[in-house]
N, C-alpha and C positions, 0 to 999 in steps of 0.2 A: 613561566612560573605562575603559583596561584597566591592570591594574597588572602587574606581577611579583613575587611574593612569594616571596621567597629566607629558610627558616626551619632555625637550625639547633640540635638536640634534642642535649645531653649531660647523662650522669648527673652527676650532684650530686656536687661535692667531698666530699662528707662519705661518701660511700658505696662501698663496694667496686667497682671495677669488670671482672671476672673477665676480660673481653676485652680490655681494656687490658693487663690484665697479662700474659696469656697473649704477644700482641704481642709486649707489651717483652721479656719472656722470652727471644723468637726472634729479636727485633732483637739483641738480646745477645749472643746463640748464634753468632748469623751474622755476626759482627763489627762490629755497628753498634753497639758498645757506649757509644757520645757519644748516643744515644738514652735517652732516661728521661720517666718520667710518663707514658705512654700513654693516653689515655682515648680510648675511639671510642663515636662518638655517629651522629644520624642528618645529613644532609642534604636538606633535602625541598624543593621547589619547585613552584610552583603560580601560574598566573593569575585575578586575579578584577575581576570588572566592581564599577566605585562612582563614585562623583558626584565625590571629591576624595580626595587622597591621606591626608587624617587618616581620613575614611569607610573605604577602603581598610586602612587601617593597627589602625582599632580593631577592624574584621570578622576582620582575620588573626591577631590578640590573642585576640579568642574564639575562632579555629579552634584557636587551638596549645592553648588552656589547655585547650578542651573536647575537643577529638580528638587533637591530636598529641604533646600530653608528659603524664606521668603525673608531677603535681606533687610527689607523694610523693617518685617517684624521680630525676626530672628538671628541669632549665631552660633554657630555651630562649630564643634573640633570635630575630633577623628584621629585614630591610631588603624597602623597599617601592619600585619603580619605578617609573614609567608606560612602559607600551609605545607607541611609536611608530610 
């Protein structure tokens, strides 16, 4: 079976996040100033083959933790589909 793996990678509350603010900064500037908290993170998406959607869902669990977020600085979810 094929899944769709929809994962999405933000830095960690507890951490500065220099691009967020930068952002809010210029939302600010440019009169969007009802904008606040900014944080940008990643959006990653990917397909992968597995026998059922828990299989699917624990293989996308060790992708993020092992490849796609730095636990340090980051946390991440993720929602699992089946392609059709």
């Amino acid at each position: 079976m094929k899944f769709l793996a929809e994962v999405n990678v933000m830095p960690l509350k507890a951490l500065l996040d220099p691009q967020g603010k930068a952002v809010g900064m210029t939302m600010h500037n440019t009169g969007f100033s009802e904008a606040s908290n900014v944080r940008i993170g990643k959006h990653i998406t990917f397909e992968i083959e597995a026998k059922s959607r828990e299989a699917a869902m624990e293989r996308v669990n060790e992708i993020c933790s092992k490849m796609l977020a730095n636990p340090v600085m980051e946390g991440y979810d993720y929602h699992v589909t089946e392609v059709k």
